[in-house]
N, C-alpha and C positions, 0 to 999 in steps of 0.2 A: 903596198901591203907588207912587204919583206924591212920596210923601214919600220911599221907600227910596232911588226913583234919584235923586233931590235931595240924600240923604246920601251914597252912592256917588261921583255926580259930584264933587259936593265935595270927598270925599276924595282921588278919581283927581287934581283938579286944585291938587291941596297938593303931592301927593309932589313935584313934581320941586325945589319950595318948601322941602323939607325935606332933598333931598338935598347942595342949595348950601350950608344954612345952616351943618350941621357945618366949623370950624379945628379941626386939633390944636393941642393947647396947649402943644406943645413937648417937645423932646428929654428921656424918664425918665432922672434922674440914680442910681435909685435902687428899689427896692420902692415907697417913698413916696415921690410929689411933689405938697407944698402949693402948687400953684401960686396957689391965693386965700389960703394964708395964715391959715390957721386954726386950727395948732398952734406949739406952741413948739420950740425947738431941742432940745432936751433931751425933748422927745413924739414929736418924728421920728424920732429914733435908737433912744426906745424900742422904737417899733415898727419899725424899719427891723431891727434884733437879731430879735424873736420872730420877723419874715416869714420873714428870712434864713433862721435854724435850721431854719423850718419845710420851708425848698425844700431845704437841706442835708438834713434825716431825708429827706423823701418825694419830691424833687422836683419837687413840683408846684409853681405860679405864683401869686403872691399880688397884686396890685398896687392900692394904696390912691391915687386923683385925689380932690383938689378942684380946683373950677376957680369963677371967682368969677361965671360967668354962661354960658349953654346959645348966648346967640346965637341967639335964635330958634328953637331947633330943638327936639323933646324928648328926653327925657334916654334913651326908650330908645335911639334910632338914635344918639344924641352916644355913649353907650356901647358901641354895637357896633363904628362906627367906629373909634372908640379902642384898641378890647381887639383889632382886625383890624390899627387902624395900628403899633402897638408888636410885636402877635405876643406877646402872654401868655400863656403855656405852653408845653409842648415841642414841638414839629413832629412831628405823624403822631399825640402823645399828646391834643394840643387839653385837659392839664391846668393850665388856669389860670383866674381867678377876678379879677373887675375888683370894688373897690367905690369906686362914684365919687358925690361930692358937689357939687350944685351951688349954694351959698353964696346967691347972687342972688335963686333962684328957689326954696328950701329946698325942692330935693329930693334924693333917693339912689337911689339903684339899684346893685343886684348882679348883674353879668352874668354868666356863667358857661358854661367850655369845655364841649366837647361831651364831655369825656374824663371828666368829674366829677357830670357830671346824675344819674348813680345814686346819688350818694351825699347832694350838695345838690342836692337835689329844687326844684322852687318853691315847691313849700309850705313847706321848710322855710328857702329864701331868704326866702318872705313874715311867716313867723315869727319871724326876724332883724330883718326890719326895724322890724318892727312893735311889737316888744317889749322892745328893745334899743336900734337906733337910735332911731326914733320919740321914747320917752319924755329920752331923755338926750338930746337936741339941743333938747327942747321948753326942756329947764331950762337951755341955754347951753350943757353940758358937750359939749361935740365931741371931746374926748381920750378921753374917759370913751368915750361911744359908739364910736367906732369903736373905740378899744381894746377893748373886751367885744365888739364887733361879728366883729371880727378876730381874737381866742379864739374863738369859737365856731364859726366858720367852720374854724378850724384843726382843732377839736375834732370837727366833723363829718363833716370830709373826710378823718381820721384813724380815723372810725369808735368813737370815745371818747363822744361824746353825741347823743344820737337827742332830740330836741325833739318836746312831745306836740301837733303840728298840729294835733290834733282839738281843744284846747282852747283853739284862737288864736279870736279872733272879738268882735268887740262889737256882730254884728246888720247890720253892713253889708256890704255885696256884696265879693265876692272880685272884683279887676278883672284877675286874674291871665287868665284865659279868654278876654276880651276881646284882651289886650296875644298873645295866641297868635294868636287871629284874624286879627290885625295884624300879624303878623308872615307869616303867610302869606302874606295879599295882597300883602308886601312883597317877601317870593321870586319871588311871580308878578309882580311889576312887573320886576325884574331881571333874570328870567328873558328877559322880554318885549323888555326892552331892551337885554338881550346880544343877540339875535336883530334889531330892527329896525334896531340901529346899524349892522350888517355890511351891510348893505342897499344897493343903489347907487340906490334909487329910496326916495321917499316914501309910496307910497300904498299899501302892507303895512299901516301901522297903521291907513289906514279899512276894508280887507278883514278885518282881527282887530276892529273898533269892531262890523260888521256883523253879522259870525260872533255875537259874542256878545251883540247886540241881536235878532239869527234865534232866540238859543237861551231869553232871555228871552222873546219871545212865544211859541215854544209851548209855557215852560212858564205862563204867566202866561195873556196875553190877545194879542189882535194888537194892541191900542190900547198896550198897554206894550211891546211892542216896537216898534211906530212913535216912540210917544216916545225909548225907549233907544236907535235909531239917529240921532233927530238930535240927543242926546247924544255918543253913543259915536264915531261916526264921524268928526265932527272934532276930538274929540278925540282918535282915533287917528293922524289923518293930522298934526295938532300935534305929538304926541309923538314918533312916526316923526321927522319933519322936525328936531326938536330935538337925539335922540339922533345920529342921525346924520349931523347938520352935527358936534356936538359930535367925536364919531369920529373923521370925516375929519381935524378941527383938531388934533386929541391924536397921531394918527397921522402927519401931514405935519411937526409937531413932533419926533418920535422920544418921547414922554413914555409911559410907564407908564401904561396903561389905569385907570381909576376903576374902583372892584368893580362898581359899579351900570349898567355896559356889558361886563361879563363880565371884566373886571379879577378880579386877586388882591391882596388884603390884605398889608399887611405882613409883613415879615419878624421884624422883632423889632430896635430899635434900643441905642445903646450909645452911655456917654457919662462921661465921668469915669472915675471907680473902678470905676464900676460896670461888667458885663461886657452888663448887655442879656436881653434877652427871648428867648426858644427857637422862636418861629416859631408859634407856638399858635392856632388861631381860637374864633371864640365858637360857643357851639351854638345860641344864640338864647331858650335859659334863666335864669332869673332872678325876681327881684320887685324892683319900685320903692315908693315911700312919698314921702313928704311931713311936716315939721312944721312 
C-alpha cells in the first residue's frame, strides 16, 4: 500500500512538470511539417499530394510532425497538445489524425480525433505502429515508414483495410491500457484545475487532498489514509495555490486561458498556401512505439 501512494504521489507531483514542458513547434505550412528534417523535398510533396487528395475525397484531417526533440515532456501530451493547438479536423466533426515523430527521443505516436476512433481503433493505431513504423525506422527508412504508415491510415479510415489485430504481438504487454489510465487521471487533473483556478482562496485544494485521503482509508486502512492526508493535503493546497496564482496572471493579462485551467484548444492555424486546419480536437486515442 505505502509503495502505491509513493507511485501516485509521484505522479500527482510530475504533472504540472509535464504540463510546462510542452512548445509548439511552430506555425503548419502544410499537411506535412518536417520540422526535424527527416525527409527530402521531393518526400514532402509526395506525401503532402496523397494527405491532400485524401481530405479532398473524405474530408477528414491528416497531419504528419516531426519535431527533432519532446523537450522533456512525453510524446503522449506533446501530441495532444499539438493536435488541440493547430485544430486537426473539422470543428464539431473532431475528424483528424496526428502522426508525430520525435527524431531525438525515437519515438511516434498516433493521436486521433474523436470523430475517427471507430474506425482507427488503438488497436489498430497499435498495429501501425508496430508493424510498419516500428520495422522501417529501425532500418533508417523514415520515408518509407511514414509513407506506408500514412497509406494505411488513409486505407483504414476509408474503410478499405481492416488489419488482423489479433495477430499483432510478440509476447510483450500491450501498454495501450496503461496510456488510458493515464489519460484519465489526466482529465481528472484538468478537470481539478479548471475548478481550483477560479477560486479566490487557496485552501480548496487541501479540502479535495482530505476528501480523497478520508476516501482512501475506508477503503483501505485508517493508517493509509493518515499517510495519504499528509501526502495529499499539501499537495493540494500547492496545486490550489499554483493554478490559481497562474489564473489571476493569465486573466489581468487579457491572454487566452491554457486548456489545463479550463481553456480551449486551438482553433486551427494557417499559413502560406496552405489554408489551415478545421478546428478539430483529439479524442484522446491512439498508440505510441518506439525504435
Amino acid at each position: 500500500m505505502f509503495r502505491m501512494l509513493k507511485l501516485l504521489s509521484g505522479v500527482f507531483l510530475l504533472i504540472p512538470f509535464v504540463v510546462f514542458a510542452y512548445q509548439n513547434p511552430g506555425i503548419p505550412t502544410g499537411f506535412v511539417n518536417d520540422f526535424a528534417e527527416m525527409l527530402t523535398a521531393e518526400q514532402r510533396q509526395s506525401l503532402e499530394k496523397k494527405i491532400n487528395d485524401f481530405e479532398k475525397t473524405t474530408g477528414n484531417e491528416l497531419s504528419v510532425v516531426t519535431v527533432s526533440g519532446l523537450g522533456g515532456d512525453t510524446i503522449e501530451n506533446f501530441a495532444v497538445k499539438l493536435f488541440e493547438d493547430w485544430g486537426i479536423g473539422k470543428k464539431n466533426k473532431d475528424n483528424g489524425v496526428l502522426l508525430l515523430i520525435a527524431r531525438d527521443e525515437r519515438q511516434f505516436r498516433i493521436e486521433v480525433g474523436y470523430g475517427l476512433e471507430g474506425a482507427l481503433t488503438d488497436a489498430r493505431s497499435f498495429w501501425i505502429t508496430q508493424n510498419i513504423l516500428r520495422p522501417a525506422f529501425q532500418k533508417g527508412d523514415y520515408y518509407g515508414g511514414i509513407s506506408d504508415g500514412v497509406g494505411s491510415i488513409i486505407s483504414i479510415t476509408k474503410g478499405e483495410f481492416k488489419p488482423d489485430t489479433n495477430s499483432t504481438g510478440n509476447g510483450k504487454f500491450n501498454v495501450n491500457s496503461v496510456f488510458l489510465l493515464l489519460w484519465v487521471l489526466w482529465i481528472f487533473f484538468v478537470w481539478i484545475g479548471s475548478i481550483l483556478a477560479r477560486s479566490k482562496s487557496w485552501w480548496g485544494g487541501g479540502i479535495a487532498g482530505g476528501v480523497i485521503a478520508l476516501i482512501v482509508g475506508l477503503v483501505f486502512t485508517s493508517v493509509s489514509g493518515f499517510v495519504s492526508a499528509l501526502i495529499l493535503i499539501p499537495l493540494g493546497l500547492w496545486l490550489d495555490y499554483t493554478v490559481s496564482r497562474r489564473y489571476t496572471v493569465i486573466k489581468e493579462a487579457s491572454q487566452p486561458l491554457p486548456w489545463w485551467i479550463g481553456g480551449r484548444g486551438g482553433s486551427g492555424f494557417g499559413g502560406g498556401g496552405f489554408g489551415g486546419f478545421g478546428g478539430g480536437r483529439s479524442g484522446g486515442g491512439g498508440s505510441s512505439g518506439s525504435w
